[in-house]
C-alpha positions as CSV (number, residue, x, y, z in Angstrom):
1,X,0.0,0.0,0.0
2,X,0.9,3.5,-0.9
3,X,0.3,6.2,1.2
4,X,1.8,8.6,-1.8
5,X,0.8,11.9,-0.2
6,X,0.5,13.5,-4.1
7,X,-2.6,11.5,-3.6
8,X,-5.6,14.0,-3.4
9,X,-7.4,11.0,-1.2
10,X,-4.6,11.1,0.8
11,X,-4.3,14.5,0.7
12,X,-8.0,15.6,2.0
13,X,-7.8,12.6,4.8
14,X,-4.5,14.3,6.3
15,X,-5.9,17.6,6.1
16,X,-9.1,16.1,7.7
17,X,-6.7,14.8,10.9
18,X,-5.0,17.9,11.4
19,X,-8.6,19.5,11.9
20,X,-9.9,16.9,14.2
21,X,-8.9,18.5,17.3
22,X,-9.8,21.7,16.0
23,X,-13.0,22.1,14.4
24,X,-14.6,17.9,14.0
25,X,-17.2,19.4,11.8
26,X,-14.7,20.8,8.5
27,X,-12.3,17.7,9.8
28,X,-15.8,15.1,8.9
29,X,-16.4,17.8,5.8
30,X,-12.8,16.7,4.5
31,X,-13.3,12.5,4.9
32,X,-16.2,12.8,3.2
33,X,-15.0,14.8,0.3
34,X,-11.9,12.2,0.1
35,X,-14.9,9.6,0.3
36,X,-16.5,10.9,-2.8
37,X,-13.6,11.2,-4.8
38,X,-12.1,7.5,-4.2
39,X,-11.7,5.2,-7.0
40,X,-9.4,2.9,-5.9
41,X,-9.8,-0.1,-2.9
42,X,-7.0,1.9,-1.2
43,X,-8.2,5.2,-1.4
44,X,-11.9,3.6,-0.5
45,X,-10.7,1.9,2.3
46,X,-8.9,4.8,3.7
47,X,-11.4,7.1,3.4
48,X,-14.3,4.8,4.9
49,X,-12.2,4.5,8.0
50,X,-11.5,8.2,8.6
51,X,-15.2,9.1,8.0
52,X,-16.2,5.9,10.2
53,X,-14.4,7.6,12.9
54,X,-16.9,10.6,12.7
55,X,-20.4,9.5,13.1
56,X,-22.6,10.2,15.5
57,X,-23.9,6.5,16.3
58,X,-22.7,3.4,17.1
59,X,-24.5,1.8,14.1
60,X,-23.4,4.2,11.7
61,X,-19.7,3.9,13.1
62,X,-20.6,0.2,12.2
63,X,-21.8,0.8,8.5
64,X,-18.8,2.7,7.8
65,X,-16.2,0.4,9.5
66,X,-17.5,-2.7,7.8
67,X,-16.9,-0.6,4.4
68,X,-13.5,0.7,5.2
69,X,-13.0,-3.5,6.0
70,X,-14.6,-4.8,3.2
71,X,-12.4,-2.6,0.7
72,X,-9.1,-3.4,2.4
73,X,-9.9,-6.7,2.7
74,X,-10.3,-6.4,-1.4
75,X,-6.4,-4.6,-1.5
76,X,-4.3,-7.1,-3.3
77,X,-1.2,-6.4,-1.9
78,X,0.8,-8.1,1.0
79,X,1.2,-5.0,3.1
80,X,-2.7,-4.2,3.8
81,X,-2.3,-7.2,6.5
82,X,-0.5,-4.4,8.8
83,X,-4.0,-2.8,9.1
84,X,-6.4,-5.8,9.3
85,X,-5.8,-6.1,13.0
86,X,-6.9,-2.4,13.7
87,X,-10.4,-2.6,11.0
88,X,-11.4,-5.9,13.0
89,X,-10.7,-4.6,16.0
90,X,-13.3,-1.2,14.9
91,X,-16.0,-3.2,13.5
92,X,-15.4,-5.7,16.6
93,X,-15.9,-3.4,18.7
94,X,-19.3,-1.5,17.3
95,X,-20.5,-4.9,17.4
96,X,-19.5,-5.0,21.3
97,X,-21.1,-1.8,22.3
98,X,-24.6,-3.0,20.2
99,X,-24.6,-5.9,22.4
100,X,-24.1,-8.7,19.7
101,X,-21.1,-10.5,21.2
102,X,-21.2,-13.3,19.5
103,X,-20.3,-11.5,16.2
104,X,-18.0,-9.0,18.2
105,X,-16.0,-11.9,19.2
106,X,-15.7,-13.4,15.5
107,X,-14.3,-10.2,14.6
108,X,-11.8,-9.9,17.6
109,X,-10.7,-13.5,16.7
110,X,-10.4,-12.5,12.9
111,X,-8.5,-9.1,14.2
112,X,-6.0,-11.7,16.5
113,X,-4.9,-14.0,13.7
114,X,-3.3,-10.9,11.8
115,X,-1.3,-10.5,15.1
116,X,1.6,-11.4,13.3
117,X,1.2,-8.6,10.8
118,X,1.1,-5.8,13.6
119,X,4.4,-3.9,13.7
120,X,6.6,-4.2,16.9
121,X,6.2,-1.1,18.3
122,X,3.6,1.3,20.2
123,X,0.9,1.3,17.9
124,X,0.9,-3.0,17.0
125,X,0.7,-3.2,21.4
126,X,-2.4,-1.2,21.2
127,X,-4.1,-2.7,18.8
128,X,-3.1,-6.2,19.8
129,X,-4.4,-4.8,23.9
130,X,-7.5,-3.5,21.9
131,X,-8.6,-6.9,20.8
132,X,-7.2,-8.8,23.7
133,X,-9.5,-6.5,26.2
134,X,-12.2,-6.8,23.6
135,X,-12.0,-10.5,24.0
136,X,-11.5,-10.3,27.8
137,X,-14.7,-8.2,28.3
138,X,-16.7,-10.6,26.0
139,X,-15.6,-13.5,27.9
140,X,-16.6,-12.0,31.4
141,X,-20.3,-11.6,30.2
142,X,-21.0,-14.8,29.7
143,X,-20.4,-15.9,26.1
């Protein structure tokens, strides 16, 4: 996968993080203009996830994560196994807060067998503690 930041995708999603903290509202304007005008798997997937991360319910979170999934999963290239772990663990986790666990804890398991694809460093921890919790939590309610 190439991140090339010539990429006008790429280009409105990094624009659209450095507004996050600032103003969510032209930050959520900016994923979905980089929404509209992907083509590609990549640039679909990418944008899915960044305008998953700004909606307002847990079901639309879902709709969108599941998208952003579904397009990565279609990337036919080695290197998109770096960021399976961290879409299972999103979709996972709507699931989780809607209360189907049973599906939540398909996705965790789905998220965990990409372990090996995490990088060794801060960010492959947290999403491998991300899906390790998720499963912990799911196992203390019963199921």
């Amino acid at each position: 996968m190439d991140f090339n930041a010539d990429n006008q995708v790429i280009k409105l999603c990094a624009e659209g993080m450095e507004l996050e903290g600032v103003d969510k509202m032209r930050a959520g304007e900016k994923f979905h203009e980089a929404w509209k005008l992907s083509r590609t798997h990549f640039e679909k997937f990418t944008a899915a996830h960044y305008v998953a991360r700004h909606q307002s319910s847990v079901s639309d979170k879902l709709q969108w994560d599941k998208v952003a999934l579904e397009y990565a999963l279609a990337i036919e290239d080695a290197s998109v196994k770096r960021v399976l772990p961290s879409l299972y663990l999103n979709v996972a986790k709507c699931f989780e807060d809607l209360e189907d666990y049973e599906t939540a804890r398909a996705y965790y398991n789905s998220g965990a067998s990409y372990f090996d694809n995490l990088p060794d460093d801060g960010y492959g921890a947290m999403i491998k503690r991300g899906i390790q919790s998720g499963l912990q939590r799911i196992t203390k309610t019963g199921l």
